[in-house]
Each structure stands twice: as C-alpha cells, then as structure tokens.
N, C-alpha and C positions, 0 to 999 in steps of 0.2 A: 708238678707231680702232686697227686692227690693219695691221700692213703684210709685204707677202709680194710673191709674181712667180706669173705664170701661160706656161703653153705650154715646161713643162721637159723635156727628155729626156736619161736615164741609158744606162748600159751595158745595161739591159733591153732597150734599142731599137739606136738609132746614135749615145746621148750617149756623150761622153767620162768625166764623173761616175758615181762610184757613187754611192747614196741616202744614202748616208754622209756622203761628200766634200758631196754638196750641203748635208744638214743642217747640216754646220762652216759653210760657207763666207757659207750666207745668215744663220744665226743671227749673224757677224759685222759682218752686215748693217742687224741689229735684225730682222732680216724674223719673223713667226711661221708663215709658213705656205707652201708651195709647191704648184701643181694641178699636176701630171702630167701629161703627153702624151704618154707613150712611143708607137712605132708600133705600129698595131695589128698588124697582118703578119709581125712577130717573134714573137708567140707562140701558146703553142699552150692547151689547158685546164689542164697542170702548171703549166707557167710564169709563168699570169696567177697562180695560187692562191698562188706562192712570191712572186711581185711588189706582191699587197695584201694578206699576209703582213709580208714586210718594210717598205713603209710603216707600218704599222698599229705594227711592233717598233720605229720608230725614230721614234715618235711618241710626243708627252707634253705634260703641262701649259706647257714654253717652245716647244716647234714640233709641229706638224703636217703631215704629208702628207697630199695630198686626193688617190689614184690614181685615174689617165683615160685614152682613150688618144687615139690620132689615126688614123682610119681614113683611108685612099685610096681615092677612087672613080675611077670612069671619065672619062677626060679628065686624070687625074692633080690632081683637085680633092680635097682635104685638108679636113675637117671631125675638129673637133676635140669631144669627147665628156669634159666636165668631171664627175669623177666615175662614168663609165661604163666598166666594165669587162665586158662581153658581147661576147665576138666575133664576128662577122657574114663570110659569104663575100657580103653585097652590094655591088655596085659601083654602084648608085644612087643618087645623091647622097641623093635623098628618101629614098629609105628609110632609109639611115642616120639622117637626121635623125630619125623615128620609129623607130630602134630605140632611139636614145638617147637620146628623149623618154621612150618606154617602160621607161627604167629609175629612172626618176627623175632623171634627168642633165642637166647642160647640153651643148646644142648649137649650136658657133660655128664656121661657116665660116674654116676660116684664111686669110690673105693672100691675098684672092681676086685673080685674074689678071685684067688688065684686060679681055680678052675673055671674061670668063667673066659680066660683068656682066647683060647680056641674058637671059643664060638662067637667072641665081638670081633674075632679075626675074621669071619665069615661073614659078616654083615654084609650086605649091599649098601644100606643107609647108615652110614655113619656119623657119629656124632661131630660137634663142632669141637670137642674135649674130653680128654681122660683127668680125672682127679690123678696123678699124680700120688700125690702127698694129703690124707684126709687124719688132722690129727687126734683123733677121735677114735677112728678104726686100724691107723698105724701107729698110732702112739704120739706124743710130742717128741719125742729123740730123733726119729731118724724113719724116715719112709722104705718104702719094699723096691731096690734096683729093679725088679724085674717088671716092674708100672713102668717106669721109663722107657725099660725096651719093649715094652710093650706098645708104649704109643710114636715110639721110633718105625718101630715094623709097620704101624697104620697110618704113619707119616707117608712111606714112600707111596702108598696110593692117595691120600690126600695131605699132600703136603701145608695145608692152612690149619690142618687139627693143632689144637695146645695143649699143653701142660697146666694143669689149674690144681688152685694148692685151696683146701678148706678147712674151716675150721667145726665143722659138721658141731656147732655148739648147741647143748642141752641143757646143761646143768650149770647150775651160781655157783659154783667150785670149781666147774672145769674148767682145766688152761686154754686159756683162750688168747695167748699172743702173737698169734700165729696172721700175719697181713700181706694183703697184696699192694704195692704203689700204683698208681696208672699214670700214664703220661699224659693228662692231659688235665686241662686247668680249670673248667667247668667239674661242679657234682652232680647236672644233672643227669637221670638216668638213660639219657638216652647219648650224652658223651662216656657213659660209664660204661656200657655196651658196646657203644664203639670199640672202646679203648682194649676192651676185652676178648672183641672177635676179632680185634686186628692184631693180639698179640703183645700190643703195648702196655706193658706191664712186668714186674717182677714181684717173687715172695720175699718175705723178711722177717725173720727169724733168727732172734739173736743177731749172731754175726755174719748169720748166712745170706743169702742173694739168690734166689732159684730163678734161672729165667725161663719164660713163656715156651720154649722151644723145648724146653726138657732135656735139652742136650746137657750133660755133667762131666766135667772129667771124670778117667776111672778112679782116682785115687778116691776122690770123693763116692765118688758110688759104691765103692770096697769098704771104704768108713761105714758107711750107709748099711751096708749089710749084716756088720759087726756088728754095729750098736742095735739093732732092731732085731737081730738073733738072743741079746741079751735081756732087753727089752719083752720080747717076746716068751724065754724061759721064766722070768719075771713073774707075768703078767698070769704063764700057765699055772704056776706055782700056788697064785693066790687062787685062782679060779677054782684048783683042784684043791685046795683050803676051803673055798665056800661050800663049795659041794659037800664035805667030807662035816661040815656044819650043819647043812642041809638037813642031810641023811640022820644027825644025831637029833634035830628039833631046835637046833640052836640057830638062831638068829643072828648078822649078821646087824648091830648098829646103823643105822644111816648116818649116824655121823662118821663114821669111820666108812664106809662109802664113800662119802662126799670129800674126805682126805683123799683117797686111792684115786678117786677122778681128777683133782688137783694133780699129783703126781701124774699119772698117765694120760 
C-alpha cells in the first residue's frame, strides 16, 4: 500500500504551494505520491511543457508527481483530468471527458453541484469518477449522501465508475488530511493510474476508510448528512457575516481567513 492525496493545485494554477513546498510537506506526511489538478485555463503550450517538466524533476524513487489538470466547462462544471495534460478550448462537459479519456487519463467530475445532478445523469459519455467527498467544497466533516447516490445511480450503467475523494487543496492553512491508500507497491505514476481506474484504493481520514465503490452503510450516510447540515449552517452563517462586512467597508483580515480555511 502506498499513500498520497488527489485534486492538488500549485502556483502553476491558483495554489499557494510550489511543487517544491508540496513535495516537503506531504513527504512529512509519509504520503508517496500527489495527482495534480492545476487549472487548465492558466496555461498555455510553454507552461504546460515547464509544469510536466518540473513534476517529472521533482520526482524519484521516495515521491512522485502524477501532473493533471482541471478543465472548466460551461455551467462552471469542473472535471478533473488525472494525468492529462492536453489543453482543450471545449466548454462541453462531454467532450472533455473524451478528451481525457483520449489521452489515456482519468476522468472525474469534481464536486458536482447539486443541480447539476440531472444533467451528468444524462450524459452519454461518462466519466471514469465522481468526486464523492471534495474537502474543500464539502467541508472536512462530512460529505453530501446524495454524491453517493448519485454515482450509485451511474453505476448501474457503468458499473467500473468510482468513488474519488479530493482534497481540492489551495491554501498553507487549509486542512489537508484528507488521503487515498492504493494498493499497490510501485509510486510510479503509471501504477498510480492503474491502481486508481481499477478501483484499488481507499480514503483515509481520521478514523474513517471510504471505499472506491462508494457503497456506505446507511448509518454512516445518515451521520454524514447530519454533520454536513451543521457544517453547512456554519459555514452560511459566516458567509452572511462577510457580506454583511462587505456592505459596511469593512474588511475581513486574511489572517482570520486563513483560520476559517483551517477549520473548514
């Protein structure tokens, strides 16, 4: 078993990490490995060539980087491209998915929005994964039950889709404990891939264990919904405090930002 994080982004994109900084910080981790998601939108064809350059230079027998990126479609829907580095001017969800099928890559919808469910239900071309659990856009507590049956429902037509859990990380503050194990013994990224389109793998968090299938018992999924309803009241709470700062000229510290990101 190997253990690493998926859905990272550096200063390539709009992380606050260089490729550097994250190598120290997860190899402290034990982590051996990181997938990449920088935005696809920030670069152009030099930039990508110096960005799977520098992975590739800051990679070795203790860690590997697997670079990806994360394209935007229309609707502001977020597919994420594990190991795809091909730029595309498509804004169609689908297509993107076969572009980054076509490269040999994984393709995982990230934190899909709840109204967006309906229409990835529609898809012809589906992805190879739902984000699941994105702790970033669900919070570190507890992800949204209804991602699960979501990608339960787009199971029974392709039953190889996963469950994929990210840590969609930006920010030197933000909690970032959130890993995947993979089964298999090799870091390099093309067993990392494997290991990840074949399912073999679990999340790990805290005390918990998510596996690749997404299947939960309901107990746990009723939890799930609880803590992420409170989480969620939370979270409005403060927002409708910034605004409410906004509105008066008052500023809102970045150091206490980068607390709240900690926290959530």
């Amino acid at each position: 078993m190997i253990k690493g994080a998926l859905h990272i982004h550096s200063t390539y994109s709009d992380g606050e990490f260089t490729l550097e900084d994250l190598r120290r910080i997860f190899l402290a981790e034990n982590c051996s490995f990181l997938c990449m998601t920088d935005h696809a939108e920030y670069f152009n064809e030099e930039s990508i060539r110096h960005y799977v350059a520098e992975c590739e230079a800051l990679s070795d027998a203790k860690f590997h980087f697997v670079p990806g990126l994360e394209y935007r479609c229309e609707r502001n829907m977020h597919i994420l491209g594990y190991s795809a580095v091909g730029l595309s001017q498509a804004m169609n969800p689908q297509e993107i998915i076969r572009h980054i099928d076509a490269q040999g890559a994984l393709s995982v919808i990230a934190h899909p929005k709840d109204d967006f469910f309906e229409w990835i239900e529609s898809f012809a071309s589906l992805p190879c994964g739902i984000e699941t659990w994105n702790s970033k856009y669900d919070g570190r507590y507890a992800p949204r039950s209804a991602t699960f049956a979501l990608l339960q429902r787009l199971r029974q037509r392709a039953p190889v889709m996963h469950a994929f859990y990210g840590v969609d990380l930006h920010w030197k503050k933000q909690f970032r404990e959130f890993f995947v194990e993979l089964d298999c013994e090799s870091a390099e990224p093309g067993a990392i891939l494997s290991a990840l389109a074949g399912g073999k793998y679990v999340a790990q968090k805290d005390h918990l264990r998510l596996p690749s299938s997404g299947i939960l018992p309901e107990p746990l999924l009723l939890r799930f919904d609880r803590v992420q309803a409170r989480s969620l009241r939370m979270r409005r709470f403060l927002e409708n405090g910034r605004r409410k700062l906004d509105q008066w000229g008052i500023r809102v510290p970045e150091s206490v930002k980068a607390q709240l990101r900690r926290i959530f």
